[in-house]
C-alpha positions in Angstrom: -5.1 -41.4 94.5 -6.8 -39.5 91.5 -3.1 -38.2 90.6 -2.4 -42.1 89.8 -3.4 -44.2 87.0 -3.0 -47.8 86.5 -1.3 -48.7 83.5 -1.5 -52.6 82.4 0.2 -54.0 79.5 -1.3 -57.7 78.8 0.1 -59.6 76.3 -0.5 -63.3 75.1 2.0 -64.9 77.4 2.2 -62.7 80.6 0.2 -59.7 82.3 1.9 -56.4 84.0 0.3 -53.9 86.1 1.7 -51.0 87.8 -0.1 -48.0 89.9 2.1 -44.9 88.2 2.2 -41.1 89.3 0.9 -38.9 86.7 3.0 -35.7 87.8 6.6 -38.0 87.1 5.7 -41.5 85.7 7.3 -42.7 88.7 5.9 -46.1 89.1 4.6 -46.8 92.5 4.0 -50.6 93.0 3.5 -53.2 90.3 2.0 -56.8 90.1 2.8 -59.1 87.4 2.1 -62.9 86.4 2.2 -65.7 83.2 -1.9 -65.0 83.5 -1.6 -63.3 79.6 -4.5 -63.4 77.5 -4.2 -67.2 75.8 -4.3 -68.5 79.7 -7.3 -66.4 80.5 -9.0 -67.3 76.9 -8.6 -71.1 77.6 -9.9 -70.4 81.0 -12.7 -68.8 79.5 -13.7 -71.5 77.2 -13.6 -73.9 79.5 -15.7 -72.2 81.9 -18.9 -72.0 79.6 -20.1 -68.9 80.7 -22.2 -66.5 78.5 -20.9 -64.1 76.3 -22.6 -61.4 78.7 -20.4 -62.2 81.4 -17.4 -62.4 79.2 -15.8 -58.7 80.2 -16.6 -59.6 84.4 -14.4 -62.9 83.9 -11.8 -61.3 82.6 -11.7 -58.4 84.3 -11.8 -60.9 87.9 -8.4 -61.1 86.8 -7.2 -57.8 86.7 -9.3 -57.1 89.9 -7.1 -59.4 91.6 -3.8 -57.9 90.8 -5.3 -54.5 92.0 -5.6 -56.0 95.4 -2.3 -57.2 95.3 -0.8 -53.1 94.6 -3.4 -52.1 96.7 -2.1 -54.1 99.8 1.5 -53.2 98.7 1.1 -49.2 99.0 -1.7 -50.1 102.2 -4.4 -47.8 100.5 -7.2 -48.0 98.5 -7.1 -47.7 94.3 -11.1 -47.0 93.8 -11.7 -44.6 90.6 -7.8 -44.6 89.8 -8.0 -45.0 86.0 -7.1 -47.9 84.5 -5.5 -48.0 80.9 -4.9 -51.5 79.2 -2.4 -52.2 76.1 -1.6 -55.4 74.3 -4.0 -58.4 73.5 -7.2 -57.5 75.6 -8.5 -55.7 72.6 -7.8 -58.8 70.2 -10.4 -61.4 69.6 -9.0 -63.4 72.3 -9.4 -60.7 75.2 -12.5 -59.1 75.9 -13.3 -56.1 73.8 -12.5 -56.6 70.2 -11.2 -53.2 68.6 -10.6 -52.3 65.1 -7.2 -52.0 64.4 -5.5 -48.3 63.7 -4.4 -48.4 59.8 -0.8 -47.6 58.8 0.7 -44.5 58.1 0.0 -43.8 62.1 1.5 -41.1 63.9 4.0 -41.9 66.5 2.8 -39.5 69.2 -0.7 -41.6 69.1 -3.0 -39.5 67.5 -6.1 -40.7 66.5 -5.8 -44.5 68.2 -8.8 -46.4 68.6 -9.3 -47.2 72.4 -12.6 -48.2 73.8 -14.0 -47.3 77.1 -15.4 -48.7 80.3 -17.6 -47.2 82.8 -16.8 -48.1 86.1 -19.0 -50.4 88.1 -19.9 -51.2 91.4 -18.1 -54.8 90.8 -14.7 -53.2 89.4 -14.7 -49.5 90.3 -12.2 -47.9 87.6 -13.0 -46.5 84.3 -11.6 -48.4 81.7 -9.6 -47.3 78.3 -8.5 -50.0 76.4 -6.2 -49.4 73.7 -6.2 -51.1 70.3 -3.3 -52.0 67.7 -2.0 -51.5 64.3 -2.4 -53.3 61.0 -1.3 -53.1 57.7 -2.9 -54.8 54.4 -1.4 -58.6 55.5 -0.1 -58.2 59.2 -1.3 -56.8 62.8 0.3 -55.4 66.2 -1.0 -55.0 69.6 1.1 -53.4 72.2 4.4 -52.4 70.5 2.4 -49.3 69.1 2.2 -48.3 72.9 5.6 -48.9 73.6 6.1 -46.6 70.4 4.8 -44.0 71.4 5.9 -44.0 75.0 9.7 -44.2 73.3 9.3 -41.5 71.0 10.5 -38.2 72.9 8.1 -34.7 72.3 10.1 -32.8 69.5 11.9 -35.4 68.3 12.1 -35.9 64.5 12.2 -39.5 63.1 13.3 -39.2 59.5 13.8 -42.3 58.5 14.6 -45.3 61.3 13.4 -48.7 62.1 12.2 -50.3 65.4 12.9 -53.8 66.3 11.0 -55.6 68.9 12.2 -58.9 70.1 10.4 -61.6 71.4 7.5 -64.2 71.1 6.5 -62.4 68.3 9.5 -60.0 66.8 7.9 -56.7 65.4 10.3 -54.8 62.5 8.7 -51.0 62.7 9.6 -48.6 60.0 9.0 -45.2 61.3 9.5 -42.2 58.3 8.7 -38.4 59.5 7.2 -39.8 62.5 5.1 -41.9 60.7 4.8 -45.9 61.2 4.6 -46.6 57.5 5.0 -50.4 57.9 5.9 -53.4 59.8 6.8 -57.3 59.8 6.1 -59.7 62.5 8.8 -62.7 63.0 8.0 -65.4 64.7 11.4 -66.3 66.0 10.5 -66.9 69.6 8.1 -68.8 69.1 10.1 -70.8 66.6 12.7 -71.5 69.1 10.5 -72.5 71.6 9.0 -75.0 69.6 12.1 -76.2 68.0 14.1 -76.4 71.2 11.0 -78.0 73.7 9.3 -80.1 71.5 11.1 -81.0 68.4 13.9 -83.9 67.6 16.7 -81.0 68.2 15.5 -81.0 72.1 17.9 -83.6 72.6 20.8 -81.8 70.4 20.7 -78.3 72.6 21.2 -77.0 76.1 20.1 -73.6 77.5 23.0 -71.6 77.7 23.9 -67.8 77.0 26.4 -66.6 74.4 29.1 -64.7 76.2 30.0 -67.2 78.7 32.5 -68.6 76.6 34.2 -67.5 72.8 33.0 -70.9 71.4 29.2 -70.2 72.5 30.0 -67.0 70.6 31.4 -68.4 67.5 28.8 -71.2 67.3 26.1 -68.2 67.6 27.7 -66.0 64.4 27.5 -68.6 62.5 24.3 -69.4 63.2 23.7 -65.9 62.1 25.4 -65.8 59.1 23.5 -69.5 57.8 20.7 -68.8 59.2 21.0 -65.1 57.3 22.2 -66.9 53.7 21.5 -70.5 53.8 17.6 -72.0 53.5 16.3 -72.5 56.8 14.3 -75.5 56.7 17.9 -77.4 56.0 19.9 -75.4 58.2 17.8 -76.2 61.0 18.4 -79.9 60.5 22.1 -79.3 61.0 21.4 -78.9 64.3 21.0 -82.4 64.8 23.9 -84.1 62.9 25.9 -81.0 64.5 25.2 -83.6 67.6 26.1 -86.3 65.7 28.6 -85.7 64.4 30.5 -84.2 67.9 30.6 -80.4 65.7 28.9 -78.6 68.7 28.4 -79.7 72.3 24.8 -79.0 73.4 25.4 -75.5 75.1 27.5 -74.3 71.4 24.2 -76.1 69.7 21.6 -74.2 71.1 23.8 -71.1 70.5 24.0 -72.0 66.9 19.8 -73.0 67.1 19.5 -69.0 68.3 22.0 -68.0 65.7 20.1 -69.6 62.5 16.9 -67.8 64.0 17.6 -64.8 64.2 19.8 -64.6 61.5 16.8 -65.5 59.4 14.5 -62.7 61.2 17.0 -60.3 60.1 17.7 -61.6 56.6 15.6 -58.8 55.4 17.5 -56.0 56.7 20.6 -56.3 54.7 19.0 -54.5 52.0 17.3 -51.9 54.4 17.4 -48.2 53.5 16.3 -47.6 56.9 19.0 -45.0 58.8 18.8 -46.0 62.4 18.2 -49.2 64.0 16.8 -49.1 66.7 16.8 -52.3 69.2 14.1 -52.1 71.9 14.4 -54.8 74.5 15.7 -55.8 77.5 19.3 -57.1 78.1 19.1 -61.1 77.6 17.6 -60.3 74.1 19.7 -57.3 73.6 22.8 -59.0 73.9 21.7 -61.7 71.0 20.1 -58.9 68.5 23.2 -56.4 68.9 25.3 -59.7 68.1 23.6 -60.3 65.2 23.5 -56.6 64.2 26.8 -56.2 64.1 27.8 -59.5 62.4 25.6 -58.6 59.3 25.4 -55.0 59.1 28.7 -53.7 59.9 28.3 -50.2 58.4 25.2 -49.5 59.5 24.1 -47.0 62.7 22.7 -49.4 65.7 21.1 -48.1 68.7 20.2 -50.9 71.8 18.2 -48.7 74.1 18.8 -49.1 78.0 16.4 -52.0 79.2 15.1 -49.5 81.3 13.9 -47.4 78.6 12.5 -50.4 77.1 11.1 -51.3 80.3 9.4 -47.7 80.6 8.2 -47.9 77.4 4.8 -48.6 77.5 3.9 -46.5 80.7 5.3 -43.6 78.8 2.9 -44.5 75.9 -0.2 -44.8 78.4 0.5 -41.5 79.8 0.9 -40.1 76.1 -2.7 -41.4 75.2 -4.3 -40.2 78.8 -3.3 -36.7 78.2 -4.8 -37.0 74.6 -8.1 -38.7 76.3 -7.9 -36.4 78.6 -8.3 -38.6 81.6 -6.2 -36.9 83.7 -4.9 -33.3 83.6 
């Protein structure tokens, strides 16, 4: 299997790992779980273990998931190279690289990684990739996915990148330069505020599409959450209950509406050209909905989910040829 490389993208809330060809990226089997890096860190904690055994604990995990590809394909993975993205290099995982400084280039030259020998007891060389920061904000794992969606030859003049999610990352990219970002922390947000807060009782999971008033209650979420302060439109969630304005399926619309409306309040004055809307198609369908609604004029692209979903492979193949791990 030395034509192979493992490429895992760990992330706070959930892990990924898939065995991929290097000739074609083709990816060959892939294991995935909710085992991100917070579970693993609380795990850690809790177990008292030294600080020496801290990279063996971890990497018990990952082990794990290799046996799982490695009984899918019914062959053995030892010395296929193992490249790692996302939060394992954050205080929280176990290897704690500098970050990369802004302006970076998007075809990944010059990121920090750090490497791994292989060992008897996990027999793979490691690289583990760092992030980005700026002077007041940080990113681990989008600058992968960046560079894995960032063709060879192709000019980025002036463009911006939007990541949804737990964290939503806003990349401006000028002359294939990152030259700044924002993170948003809108999923989070509306996780909290529709779980755990008062307005639990005021919404219902629902998705906007399935009917023109789920729709309408989402725009206008958009545009309050977009104009209006957020702290009192959130509240109107709950008289919106009250007061029979929503039912709870058109309220938790609305809830995702004042959100991301407020996430993309800075964008109205954007000089960027492009947008450019990286995710997969449950969050694609919201963002391009808000897009649209508040930046009528303006040049949108939503990238295929598979694209998005290829993303960071592309980006670990990108940085192995320029480690030269493989050929």
């Amino acid at each position: 299997m030395t034509n192979h490389f493992l490429s895992c993208d760990w992330g706070t809330s959930a892990f990924r790992l898939r065995l991929v060809a290097v000739e074609d990226r083709n990816v060959m089997a892939e294991a995935k779980s909710d085992e991100g890096i917070g579970r693993i860190f609380d795990l850690w904690q809790q177990s008292r273990n030294s600080s020496a055994e801290r990279t063996s604990f971890y990497l018990e995990f990952v082990r794990r998931h290799i046996n799982n590809i490695e009984e899918q394909i019914k062959q053995p993975l030892s010395g296929v190279p193992l490249i790692i993205s996302g939060m394992a290099s954050s205080s929280i995982g176990f290897v704690d690289i500098p970050y990369s400084s802004v302006p970076f280039s998007v075809d990944g030259d010059g990121i920090q990684t750090a490497f791994i020998a292989a060992t008897k007891g996990f027999e793979h060389d490691i690289w583990i990739v760092s992030g980005l920061r700026t002077t007041d904000d940080v990113m681990r794992g989008e600058e992968t996915q960046l560079i894995g969606l960032i063709e060879p030859g192709r000019q980025v003049k002036n463009e911006l990148f939007i990541f949804p999610g737990t964290h939503s990352k806003h990349i401006l990219v000028q002359r294939n330069k990152v030259v700044g970002f924002k993170t948003y922390m809108t999923g989070e947000v509306f996780a909290l505020l529709s779980q755990q807060s008062i307005l639990k009782n005021a919404v219902e999971k629902d998705t906007i599409g399935e009917s023109d008033s789920d729709l309408q209650s989402f725009k206008k979420g958009v545009k309050e959450g977009n104009s209006s302060n957020l702290l009192n439109a959130m509240f109107k969630v709950r008289t919106n209950q009250l007061f029979d304005v929503y039912s709870k399926k058109e309220n938790y619309s609305y809830l995702s509406g004042l959100l991301i409306g407020a996430e993309l309040k800075d964008l109205v004055n954007a000089n960027a050209e492009i947008i450019n809307l990286v995710c997969g198609l449950d969050l694609a369908q919201y963002y391009q909905t808000a897009l649209l609604e508040l930046l009528p004029g303006k040049t949108i692209e939503a990238l295929s989910g598979k694209q998005a979903d290829e993303a960071t492979v592309n980006g670990h193949y990108k940085i192995g040829k320029q480690l030269k791990i493989f050929a």
